[in-house]
N, C-alpha and C positions, 0 to 999 in steps of 0.2 A: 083087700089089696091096699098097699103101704105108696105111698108117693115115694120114691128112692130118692127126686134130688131133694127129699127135705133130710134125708139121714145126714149127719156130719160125714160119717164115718166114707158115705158114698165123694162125697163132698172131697178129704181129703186125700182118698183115693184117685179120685180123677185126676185133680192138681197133681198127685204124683208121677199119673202116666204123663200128661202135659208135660213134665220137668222132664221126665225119662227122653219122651220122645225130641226133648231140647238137644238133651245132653248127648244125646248118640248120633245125631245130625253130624258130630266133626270123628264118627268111629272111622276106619278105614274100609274104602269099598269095600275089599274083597269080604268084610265083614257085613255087608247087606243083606245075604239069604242064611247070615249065620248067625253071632250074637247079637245084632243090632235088631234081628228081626224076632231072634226069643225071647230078649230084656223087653224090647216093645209088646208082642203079643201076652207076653204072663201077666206083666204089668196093667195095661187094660183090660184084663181078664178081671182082675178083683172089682173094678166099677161095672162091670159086666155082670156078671156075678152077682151082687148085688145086687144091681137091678130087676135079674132076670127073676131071682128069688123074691123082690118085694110083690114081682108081678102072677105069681104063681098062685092056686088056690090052694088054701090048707096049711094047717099049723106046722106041719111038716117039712113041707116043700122051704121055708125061708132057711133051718138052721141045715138044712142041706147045702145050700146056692152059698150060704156063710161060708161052709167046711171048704168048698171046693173054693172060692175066692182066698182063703186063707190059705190052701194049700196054690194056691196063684202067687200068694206072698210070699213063702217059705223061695220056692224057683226062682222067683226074682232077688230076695236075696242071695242066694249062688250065682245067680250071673252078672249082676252089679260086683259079689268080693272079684268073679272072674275079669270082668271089666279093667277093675282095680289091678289085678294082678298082672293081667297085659299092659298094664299101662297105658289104656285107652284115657283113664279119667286121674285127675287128680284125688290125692291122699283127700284134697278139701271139700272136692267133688262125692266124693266115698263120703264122705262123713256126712255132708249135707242132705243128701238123696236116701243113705240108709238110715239117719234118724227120722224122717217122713213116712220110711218104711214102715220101722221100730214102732210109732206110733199107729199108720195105721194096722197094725198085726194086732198091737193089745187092743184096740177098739173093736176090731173083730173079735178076739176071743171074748172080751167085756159082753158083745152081742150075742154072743152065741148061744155064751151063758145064761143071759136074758130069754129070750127068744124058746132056751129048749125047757125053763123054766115055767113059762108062761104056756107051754103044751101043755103041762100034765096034769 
């Protein structure tokens, strides 16, 4: 069993939900049970995710908890470009929030690779 908050990757994941859940604080209500509430749930999914896979027994069980947090990533970027393209968030907004993304995506796949390495 892996301590998660020492991973980076868990690290700049969190900070990302953190920022997400900033940035949608000013979405519009009627967007509450709708994209505010799927950009927030994907998005804390990949630190979730993470975690729940460091906590898991077996060499197996972590590049699992990875794939699913990565496909956490993938969703949340479509509903941040979605964001963007309602005009919820700024061009500057979009760029700042999806390059934290960007990063943590390749640090997932970096791990994953790691991780399914280290099984065999």
């Amino acid at each position: 069993m892996q301590d998660f908050k020492k991973l980076t990757v868990w690290e700049k994941g969190h900070d990302l939900t953190l920022r997400v859940y900033q940035m949608t604080k000013d979405f519009p209500v009627e967007e509450k049970f709708g994209l505010t509430s799927q950009l927030r749930r994907s998005c804390a999914s990949i630190p979730a995710n993470i975690a729940e896979g460091c906590g898991r027994g077996g060499k197996k069980e972590l590049p699992r908890f990875l794939q699913i947090a990565l496909g956490s990533a993938k969703e949340s970027e479509y509903h941040l470009l979605l964001a963007r393209d309602l005009k919820y968030i700024s061009m500057e907004v979009y760029v700042e929030v999806n390059s934290k993304l960007d990063e943590v995506k390749r640090m997932l796949s970096g791990f994953i690779r790691t991780t399914n390495r280290n099984r065999e």
